[in-house]
N, C-alpha and C positions, 0 to 999 in steps of 0.2 A: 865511444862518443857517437851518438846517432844524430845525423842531420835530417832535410827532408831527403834528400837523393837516397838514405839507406832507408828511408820508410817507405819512399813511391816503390825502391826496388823488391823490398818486401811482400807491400800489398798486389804488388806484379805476379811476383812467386806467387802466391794467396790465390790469384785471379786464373793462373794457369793451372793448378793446379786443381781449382772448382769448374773452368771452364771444361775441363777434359776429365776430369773425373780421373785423375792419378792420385787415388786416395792411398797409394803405398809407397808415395813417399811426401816429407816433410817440406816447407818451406826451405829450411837449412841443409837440405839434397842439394839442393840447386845455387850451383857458383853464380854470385853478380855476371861474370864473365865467359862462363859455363856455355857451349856453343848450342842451342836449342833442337839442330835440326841434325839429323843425321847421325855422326859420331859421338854428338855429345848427349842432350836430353834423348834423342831417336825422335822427336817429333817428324810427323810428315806433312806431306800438304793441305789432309782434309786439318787437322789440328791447327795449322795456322789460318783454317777458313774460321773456326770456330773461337781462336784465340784471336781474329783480328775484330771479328763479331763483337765478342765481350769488352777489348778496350774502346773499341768506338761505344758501346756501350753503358760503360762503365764511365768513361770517361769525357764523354759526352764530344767525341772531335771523328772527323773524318777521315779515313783511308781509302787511299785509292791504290784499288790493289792492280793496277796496270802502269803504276808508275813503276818508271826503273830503280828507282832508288828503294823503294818499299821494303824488298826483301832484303836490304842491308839492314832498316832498322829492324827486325824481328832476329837479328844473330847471336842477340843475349840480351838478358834482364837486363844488363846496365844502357845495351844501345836502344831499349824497349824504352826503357827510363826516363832517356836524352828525349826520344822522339815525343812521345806525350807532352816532358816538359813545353818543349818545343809549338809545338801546335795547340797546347791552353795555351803561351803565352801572345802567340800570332793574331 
């Protein structure tokens, strides 16, 4: 059963994975929950400059990447997900 949250989380993967050009691997690599930085996908910091670029982008909303909370939402697809939802609905 697919809702919107497993779509946005999808198109997320899709997004990250066009934004950084990780053309080896799949959407379905990457866990909802799967932690992005570090131990989990290995992303680093220039990727999240490039990955925050593209959802503001993409998605037409603002990040400010000197708030403190910011880098909690980039900890995985599903908390990438919440935050989007979040700020189109704001």
């Amino acid at each position: 059963m697919s809702g919107p949250q497993e779509h946005l989380n999808r198109e997320i993967k899709l997004l990250i994975i066009e934004a950084l050009g990780l053309e080896d691997i799949s959407a379905d690599d990457i866990g909802d929950d799967q932690t992005l930085f570090s131990e989990g996908l290995g992303l680093d910091s220039v990727d999240a400059l490039e990955l925050g670029l593209a959802i503001q982008k993409r998605y037409g909303i603002k990040i400010d990447a000197d708030a403190k909370d910011t880098r909690n939402h980039f900890t995985s697809v599903a908390s990438l997900a919440a935050f989007v939802t979040a700020k189109q609905a704001a």
